[in-house]
C-alpha positions in Angstrom: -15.0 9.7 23.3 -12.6 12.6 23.4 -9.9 11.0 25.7 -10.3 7.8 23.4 -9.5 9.8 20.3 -6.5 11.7 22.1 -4.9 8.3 23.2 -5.3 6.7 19.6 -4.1 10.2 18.4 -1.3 9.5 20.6 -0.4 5.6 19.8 -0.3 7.1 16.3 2.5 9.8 17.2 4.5 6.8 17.4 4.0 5.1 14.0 7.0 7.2 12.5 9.2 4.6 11.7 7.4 2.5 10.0 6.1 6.1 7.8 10.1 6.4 6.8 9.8 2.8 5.8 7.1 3.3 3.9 9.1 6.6 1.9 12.1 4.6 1.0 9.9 1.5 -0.4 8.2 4.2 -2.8 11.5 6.2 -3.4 12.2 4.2 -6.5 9.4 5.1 -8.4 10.2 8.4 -10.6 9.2 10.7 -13.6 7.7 8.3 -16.3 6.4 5.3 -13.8 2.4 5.5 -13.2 1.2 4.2 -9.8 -2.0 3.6 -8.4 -2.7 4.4 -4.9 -5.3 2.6 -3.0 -7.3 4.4 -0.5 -7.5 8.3 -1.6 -8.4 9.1 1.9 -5.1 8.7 2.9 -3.3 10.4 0.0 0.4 11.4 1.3 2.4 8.5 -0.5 0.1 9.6 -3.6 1.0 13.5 -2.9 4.7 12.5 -2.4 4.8 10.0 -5.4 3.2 13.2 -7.6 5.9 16.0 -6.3 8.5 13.3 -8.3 7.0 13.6 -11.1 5.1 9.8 -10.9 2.3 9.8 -12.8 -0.8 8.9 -9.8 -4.1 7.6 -10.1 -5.4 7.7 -7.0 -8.9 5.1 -5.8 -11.2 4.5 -3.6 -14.7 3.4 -2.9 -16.2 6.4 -1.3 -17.2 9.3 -3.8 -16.8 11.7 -0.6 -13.3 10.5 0.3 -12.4 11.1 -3.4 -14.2 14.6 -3.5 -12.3 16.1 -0.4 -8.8 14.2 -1.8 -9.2 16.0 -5.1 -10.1 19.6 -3.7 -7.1 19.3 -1.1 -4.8 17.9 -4.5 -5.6 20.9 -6.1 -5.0 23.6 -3.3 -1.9 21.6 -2.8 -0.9 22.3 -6.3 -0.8 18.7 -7.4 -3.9 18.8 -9.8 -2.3 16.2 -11.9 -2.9 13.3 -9.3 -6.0 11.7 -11.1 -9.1 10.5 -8.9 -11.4 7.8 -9.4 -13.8 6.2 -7.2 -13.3 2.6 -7.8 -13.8 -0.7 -5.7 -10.3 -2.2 -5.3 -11.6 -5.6 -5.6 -12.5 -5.0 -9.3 -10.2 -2.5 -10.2 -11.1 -0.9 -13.7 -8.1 -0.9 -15.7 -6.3 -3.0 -17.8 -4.0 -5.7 -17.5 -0.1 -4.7 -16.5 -1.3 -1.1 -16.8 0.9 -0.3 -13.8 4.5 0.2 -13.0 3.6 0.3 -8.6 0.7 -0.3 -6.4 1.0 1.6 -3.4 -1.6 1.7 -0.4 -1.4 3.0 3.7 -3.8 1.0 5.8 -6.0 -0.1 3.4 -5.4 -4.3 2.5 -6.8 -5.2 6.1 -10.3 -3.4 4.9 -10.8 -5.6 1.9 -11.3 -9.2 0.6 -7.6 -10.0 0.8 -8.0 -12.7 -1.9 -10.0 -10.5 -4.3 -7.4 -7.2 -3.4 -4.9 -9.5 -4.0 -5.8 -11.0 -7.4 -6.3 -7.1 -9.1 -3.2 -5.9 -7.9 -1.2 -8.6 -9.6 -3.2 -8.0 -12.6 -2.8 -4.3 -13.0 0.8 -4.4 -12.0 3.7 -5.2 -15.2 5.7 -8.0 -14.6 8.9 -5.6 -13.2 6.1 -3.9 -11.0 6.3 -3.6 -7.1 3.1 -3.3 -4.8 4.4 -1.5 -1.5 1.6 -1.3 1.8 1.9 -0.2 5.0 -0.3 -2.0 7.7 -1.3 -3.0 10.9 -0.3 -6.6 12.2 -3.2 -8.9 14.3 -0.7 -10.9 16.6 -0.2 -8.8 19.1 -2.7 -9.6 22.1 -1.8 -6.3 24.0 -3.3 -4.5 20.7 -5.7 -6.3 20.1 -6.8 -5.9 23.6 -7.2 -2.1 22.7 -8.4 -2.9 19.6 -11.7 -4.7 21.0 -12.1 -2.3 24.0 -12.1 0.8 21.4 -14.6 -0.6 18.4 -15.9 2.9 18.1 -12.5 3.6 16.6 -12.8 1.3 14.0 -15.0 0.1 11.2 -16.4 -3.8 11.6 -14.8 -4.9 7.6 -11.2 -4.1 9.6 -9.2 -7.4 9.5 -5.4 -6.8 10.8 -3.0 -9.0 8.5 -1.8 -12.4 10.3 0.8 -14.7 9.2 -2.0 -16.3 6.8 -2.4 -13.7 5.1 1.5 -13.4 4.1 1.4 -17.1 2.7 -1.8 -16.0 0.3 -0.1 -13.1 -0.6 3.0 -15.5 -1.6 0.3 -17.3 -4.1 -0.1 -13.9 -6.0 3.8 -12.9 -5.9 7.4 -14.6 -5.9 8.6 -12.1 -3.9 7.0 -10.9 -0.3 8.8 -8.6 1.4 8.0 -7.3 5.2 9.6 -5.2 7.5 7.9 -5.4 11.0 7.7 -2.0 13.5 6.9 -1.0 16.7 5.9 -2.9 19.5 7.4 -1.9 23.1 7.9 1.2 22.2 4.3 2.1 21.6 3.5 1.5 25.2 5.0 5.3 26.1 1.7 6.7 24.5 0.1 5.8 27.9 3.3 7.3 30.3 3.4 11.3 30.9 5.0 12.9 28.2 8.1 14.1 30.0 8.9 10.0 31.4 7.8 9.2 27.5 10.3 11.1 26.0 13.3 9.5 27.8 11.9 6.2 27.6 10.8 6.1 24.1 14.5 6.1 22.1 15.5 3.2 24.4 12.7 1.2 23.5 13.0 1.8 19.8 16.5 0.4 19.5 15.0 -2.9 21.5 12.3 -3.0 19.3 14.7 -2.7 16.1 16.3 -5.5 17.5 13.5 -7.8 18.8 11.9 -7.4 15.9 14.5 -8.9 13.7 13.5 -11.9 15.3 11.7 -14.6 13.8 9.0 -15.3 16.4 9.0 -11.9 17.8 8.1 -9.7 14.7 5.0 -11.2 14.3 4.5 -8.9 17.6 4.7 -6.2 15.7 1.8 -3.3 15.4 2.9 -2.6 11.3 4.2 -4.2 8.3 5.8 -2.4 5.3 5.4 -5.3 3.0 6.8 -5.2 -0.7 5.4 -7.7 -3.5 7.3 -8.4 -6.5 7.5 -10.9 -9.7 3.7 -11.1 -10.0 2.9 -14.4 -10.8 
C-alpha cells in the first residue's frame, strides 16, 4: 500500500500546471465578490480566494472534512472563510446568491446533473463557476485507475466528453483547458532521467494538447462556466 501511495504521491508532483491554471481562472475574483467553494477538504483555492479579500463560504458533505478545514482556517489566520456542511446537490442558499463557484476535484464525485443544476442557480447572471478535474479518456489512466481502486472512492466518475455537452445545457459559455498527458509518464522513470525528460515533454504536451482529438487525452481539465442559463 505504501509504494502505491508513493507513486500516486508522485503522478500528483506532476499536476502543476494545471494548479497555475486553476490560480489565474480564480484571479478575477476580489474584495467584495462572495464565492463558494465546493469540497472543503481541499480548501487552497478557498484559502487563496480569502487572502484577496473574497468573501468564502466554503461546503461539503462530511462534518469531519469541515471540522479539520475550519481548525486549519483558523491557525492559518483566515477565520473569516465560513464553513458549512452541505450536500452540493441541494445547495442551501438562495437563488443568484453568488458572484463564483469554485471547486478542485470534486464534480466527478457527484450527480453531474443535480451539481450542475445548483450551481447555475446560486450563481448571478455575470457569475463564473471555475473546476479543476480529472478527464476519463485516457486508457493508460484509467488503466491505473482500475489496478489502484484502493486509491479511490467507488461514486468517482472522471468527466468525459458527455459530460461537457450537459454542462453546455446549464451554461452558454464552457470553457476547458486540457493538461498533462505524456509528461506524467516520468513519475514511473528515476528521478535524475525524470528531471531531464520531464520539460521536454511538457512543451509536447502544451502542444498536443491544443489539438482537437488529442486533448480529450488529457489527465485534467480547468473548465470555466459562464452566462448561466
Amino acid at each position: 500500500a505504501e509504494d502505491g501511495e508513493e507513486t500516486r504521491d508522485r503522478f500528483y508532483d506532476f499536476v502543476d500546471g494545471a494548479r497555475q491554471a486553476l490560480a489565474r481562472a480564480t484571479e478575477t475574483f476580489g474584495p467584495g465578490d462572495r464565492v463558494l467553494e465546493l469540497g472543503a477538504g481541499d480548501s487552497q483555492t478557498g484559502w487563496d480566494l480569502a487572502t484577496r479579500g473574497v468573501e468564502v463560504v466554503s461546503i461539503d458533505i462530511s462534518p469531519v472534512a469541515v471540522e479539520r478545514a475550519r481548525e486549519e482556517a483558523r491557525a492559518g489566520g483566515l477565520a473569516t472563510i465560513e464553513f458549512a456542511v452541505m450536500n452540493a446537490e441541494a445547495l442551501e442558499f438562495g437563488d443568484a446568491s453568488f458572484d463564483g463557484v469554485v471547486g478542485s476535484g470534486i464534480l466527478h464525485h457527484l450527480d453531474l446533473e443535480a451539481a450542475l443544476s445548483e450551481i447555475r442557480r446560486v450563481l448571478r447572471p455575470d457569475g463564473r463557476a471555475v473546476f479543476y478535474e480529472p478527464l476519463g479518456h485516457n486508457p493508460v489512466i484509467n488503466a491505473y485507475r482500475a489496478r489502484t481502486p484502493g486509491m479511490r472512492t467507488e461514486d468517482e466518475h472522471p468527466l468525459v466528453r458527455p459530460d461537457f455537452t450537459r454542462a453546455r445545457d446549464h451554461f452558454g459559455v464552457v470553457e476547458a483547458t486540457m493538461h498533462h498527458c505524456l509528461a506524467i509518464g516520468c513519475a514511473l522513470l528515476p528521478r535524475p532521467v525524470s528531471r531531464v525528460l520531464r520539460p521536454v515533454l511538457d512543451l509536447v504536451d502544451r502542444a498536443m494538447l491544443r489539438l482537437p482529438g488529442l486533448r480529450w487525452m488529457a489527465w485534467i481539465t480547468v473548465m470555466e462556466l459562464r452566462a448561466p442559463r
